[in-house]
N, C-alpha and C positions, 0 to 999 in steps of 0.2 A: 278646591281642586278643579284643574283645566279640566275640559272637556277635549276627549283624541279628537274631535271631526275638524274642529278648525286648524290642527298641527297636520293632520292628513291631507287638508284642504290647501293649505302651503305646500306642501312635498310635493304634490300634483300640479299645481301652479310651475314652480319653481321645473320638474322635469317636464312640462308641457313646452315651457320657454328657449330650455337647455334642449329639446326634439328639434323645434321647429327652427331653431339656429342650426345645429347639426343638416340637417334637411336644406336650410339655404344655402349653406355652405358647401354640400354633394350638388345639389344643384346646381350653383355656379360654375364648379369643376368641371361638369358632367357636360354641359354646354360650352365650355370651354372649344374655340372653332381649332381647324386641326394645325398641329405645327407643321409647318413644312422643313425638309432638309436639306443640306447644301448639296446643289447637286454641282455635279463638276463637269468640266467640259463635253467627256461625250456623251454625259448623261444628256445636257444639252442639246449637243450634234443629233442623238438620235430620238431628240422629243418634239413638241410643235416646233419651236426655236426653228427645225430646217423648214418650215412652210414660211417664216416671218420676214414680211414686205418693209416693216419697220422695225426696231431695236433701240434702246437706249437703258442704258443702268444708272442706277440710281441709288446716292448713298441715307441711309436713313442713322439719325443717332437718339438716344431717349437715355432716361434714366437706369434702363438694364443693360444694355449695352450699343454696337453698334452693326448697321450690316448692308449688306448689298446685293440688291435687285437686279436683275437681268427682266425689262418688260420689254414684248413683243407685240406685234398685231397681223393679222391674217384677214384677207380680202379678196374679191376678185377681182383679177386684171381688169374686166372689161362686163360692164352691165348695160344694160339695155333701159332706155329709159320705162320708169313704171313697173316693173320690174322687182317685185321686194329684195332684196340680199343681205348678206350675212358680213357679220364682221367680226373675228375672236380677236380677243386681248389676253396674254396670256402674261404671269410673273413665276418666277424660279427665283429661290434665295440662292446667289452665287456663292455668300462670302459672311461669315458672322464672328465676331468677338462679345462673348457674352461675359458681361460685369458683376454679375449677380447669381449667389449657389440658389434663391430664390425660383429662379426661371427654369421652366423645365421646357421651352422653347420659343419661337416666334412665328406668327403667322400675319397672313396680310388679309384685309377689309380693304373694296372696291365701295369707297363711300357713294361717290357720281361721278357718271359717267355723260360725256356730249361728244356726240358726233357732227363735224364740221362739212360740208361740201362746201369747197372755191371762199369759206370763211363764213357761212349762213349754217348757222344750226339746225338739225336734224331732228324732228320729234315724231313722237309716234311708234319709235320701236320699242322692243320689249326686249328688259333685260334677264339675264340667267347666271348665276355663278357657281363654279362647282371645282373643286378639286382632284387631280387625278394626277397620280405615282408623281407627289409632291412640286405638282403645278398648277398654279391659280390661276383657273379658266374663264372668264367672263363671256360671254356670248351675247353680242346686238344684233338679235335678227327682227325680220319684217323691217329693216331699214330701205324706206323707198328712194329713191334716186332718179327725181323727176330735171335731170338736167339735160341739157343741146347736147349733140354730138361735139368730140371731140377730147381731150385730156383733161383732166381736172385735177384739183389737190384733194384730198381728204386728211382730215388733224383727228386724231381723236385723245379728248382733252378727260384724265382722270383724276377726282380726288382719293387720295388712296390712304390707309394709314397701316402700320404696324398695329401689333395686339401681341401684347407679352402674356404669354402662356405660363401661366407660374402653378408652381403643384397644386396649390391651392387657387382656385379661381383663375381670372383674366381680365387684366385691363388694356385698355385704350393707349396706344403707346403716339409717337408722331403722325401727321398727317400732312402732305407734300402733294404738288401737281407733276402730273405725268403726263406729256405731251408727247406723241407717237406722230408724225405726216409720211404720206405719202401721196403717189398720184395712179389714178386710173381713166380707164376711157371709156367713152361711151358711144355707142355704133349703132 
């Protein structure tokens, strides 16, 4: 005759395994980053979009389906040498066709980010990103700008990627550069 402790000792096993998958599983969900919505144009009109010195959209496609970015950037006209200042970057999903009953939405990851003066990269700032009423925020501040008087370009150059938001979990979806110029001056 068996002995119950090593049948009990299985059944414990066995739901310890079947938790701690359960658990990675909420886990993953749970951290899943936030989906953003389409917004339409005067959602647009009345969000950072009306401060943005740069603009450009941008179509992304993966295996859930496919969609389209509206990225902007915001800056000051005119900095003073030495001077830290601020630079946001922001994206809006304009436009999506989604392939997949899987997906319960899409959002976007600012892999890196470089800040360009007159084509010389920028280091030393400090980045921030945050979402708000279904806009991805980026923020480069302490960016110094030790240049001569006069106009300059500024580029600012992003690795970005999609993240497909599915009920269950979140992966890693395409990744694409985003390149935003403008010019400012310095007095």
């Amino acid at each position: 005759m068996k002995s119950p402790a090593p049948r009990k000792l299985k059944k414990l096993v066995i739901l310890a395994v079947i938790l701690i998958f359960l658990i990675s599983i909420s886990a993953w969900t749970a951290l899943s980053p936030q989906v953003l919505s389409v917004q339409n144009d005067s959602q647009i009109a009345g969000s950072l979009f009306q401060f943005a010195k740069a603009e450009q959209l941008v179509n992304f496609t993966d295996g859930e389906g496919s969609y389209t970015f509206l990225f902007g950037a915001d800056y000051n006209d005119s900095a003073a040498p030495g001077v830290p200042t601020i630079v946001e970057v922001f994206a809006s999903l304009v436009k999506e066709s989604i392939g997949s009953g899987f997906l319960r939405g899409i959002g976007l990851q600012m892999v890196h980010s470089t800040v360009l003066i007159d084509g010389v990269g920028e280091s030393g700032f400090v980045s921030r990103t945050t979402t708000s009423d279904s806009i991805l925020v980026e923020r480069l501040s302490q960016l110094e700008i030790n240049q001569t008087s006069g106009t300059h370009m500024i580029s600012i150059h992003m690795i970005v990627s999609t993240v497909d938001v599915n009920y269950i979990g979140y992966l890693s979806g395409t990744e694409q550069v985003v390149n935003l110029n403008g010019t400012f001056s310095i007095s």
